[in-house]
ROVEXZA-496964 format. One record per residue (C-alpha): residue in three letters; x, y, z. Coordinates in nm, 3 decimals. Layout:
N
   aa        u        v        w
  ala        X        Y        Z
...
END
This chain:
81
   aa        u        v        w
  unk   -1.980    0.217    1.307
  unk   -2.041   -0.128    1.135
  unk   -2.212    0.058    0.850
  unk   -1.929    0.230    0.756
  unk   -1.701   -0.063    0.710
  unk   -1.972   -0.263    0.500
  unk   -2.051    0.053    0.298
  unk   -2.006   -0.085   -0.064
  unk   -1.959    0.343   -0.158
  unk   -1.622    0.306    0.046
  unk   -1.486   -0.010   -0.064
  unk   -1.202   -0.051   -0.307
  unk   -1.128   -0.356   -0.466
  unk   -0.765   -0.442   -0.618
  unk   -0.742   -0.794   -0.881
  unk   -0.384   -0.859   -0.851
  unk   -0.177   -1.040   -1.113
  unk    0.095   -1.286   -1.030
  unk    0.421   -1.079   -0.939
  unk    0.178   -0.763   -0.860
  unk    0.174   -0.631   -0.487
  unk    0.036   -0.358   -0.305
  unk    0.135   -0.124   -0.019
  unk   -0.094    0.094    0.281
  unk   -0.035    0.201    0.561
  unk   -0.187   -0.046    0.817
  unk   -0.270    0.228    1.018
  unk   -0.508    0.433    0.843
  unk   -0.642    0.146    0.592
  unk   -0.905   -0.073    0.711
  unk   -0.835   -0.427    0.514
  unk   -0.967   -0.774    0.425
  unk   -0.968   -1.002    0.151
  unk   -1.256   -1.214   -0.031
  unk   -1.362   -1.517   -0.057
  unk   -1.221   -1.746   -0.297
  unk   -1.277   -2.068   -0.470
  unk   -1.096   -2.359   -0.464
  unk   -1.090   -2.400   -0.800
  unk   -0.901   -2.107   -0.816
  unk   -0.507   -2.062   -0.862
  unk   -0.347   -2.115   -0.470
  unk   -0.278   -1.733   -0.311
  unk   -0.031   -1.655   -0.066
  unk   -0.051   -1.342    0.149
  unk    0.275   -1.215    0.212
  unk    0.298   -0.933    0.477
  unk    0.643   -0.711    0.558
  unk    0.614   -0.458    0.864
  unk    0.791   -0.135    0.718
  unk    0.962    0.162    0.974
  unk    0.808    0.452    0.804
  unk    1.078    0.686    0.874
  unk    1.339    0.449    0.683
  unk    0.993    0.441    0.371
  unk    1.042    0.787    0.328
  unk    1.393    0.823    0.411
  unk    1.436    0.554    0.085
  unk    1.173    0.743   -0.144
  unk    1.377    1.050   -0.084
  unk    1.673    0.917   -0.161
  unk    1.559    0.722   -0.482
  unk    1.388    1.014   -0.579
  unk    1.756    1.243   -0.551
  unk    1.931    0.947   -0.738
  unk    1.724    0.926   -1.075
  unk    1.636    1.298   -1.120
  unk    1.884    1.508   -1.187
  unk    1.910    1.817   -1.032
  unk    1.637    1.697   -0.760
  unk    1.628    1.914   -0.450
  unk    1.577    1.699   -0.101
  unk    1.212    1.671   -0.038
  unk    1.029    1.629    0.273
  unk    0.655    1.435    0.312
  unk    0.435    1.538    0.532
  unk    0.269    1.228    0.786
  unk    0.063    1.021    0.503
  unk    0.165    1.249    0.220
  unk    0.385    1.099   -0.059
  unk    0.408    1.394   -0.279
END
């Protein structure tokens, strides 16, 4: 099992600029971050538990409001589109 999470083949590694974020499921995504260096620019970790029935419920409605014409939608568990 431990050689799957340290498989370099299956890692994926985001550089985030200032302002940038990124969302996963915490459920299906197995996460960490790296090391750093002092010398470095401070980072902050910022974290916001999301109902994912109220997520999708908001993409849908988004979605409705800036295309015109757009018929309801519905994602399957996991699926955005």
């Amino acid at each position: 099992m431990l050689a799957l999470v340290y498989d370099p083949a299956l890692r994926l590694t985001f550089k985030l600029q200032a302002g940038e974020g990124l969302i996963f499921d915490n459920q299906r995504v197995f996460h960490g971050r790296t090391e750093f260096s002092p010398e470095e620019p401070t980072r902050s970790v910022l974290t916001s538990p999301v109902d994912l029935e109220e997520f999708y419920s908001n993409i849908r409605l988004l979605r409705t409001s800036l295309e015109e014409g757009a018929s309801p939608i519905t994602y399957g568990q996991g699926m955005l589109g």
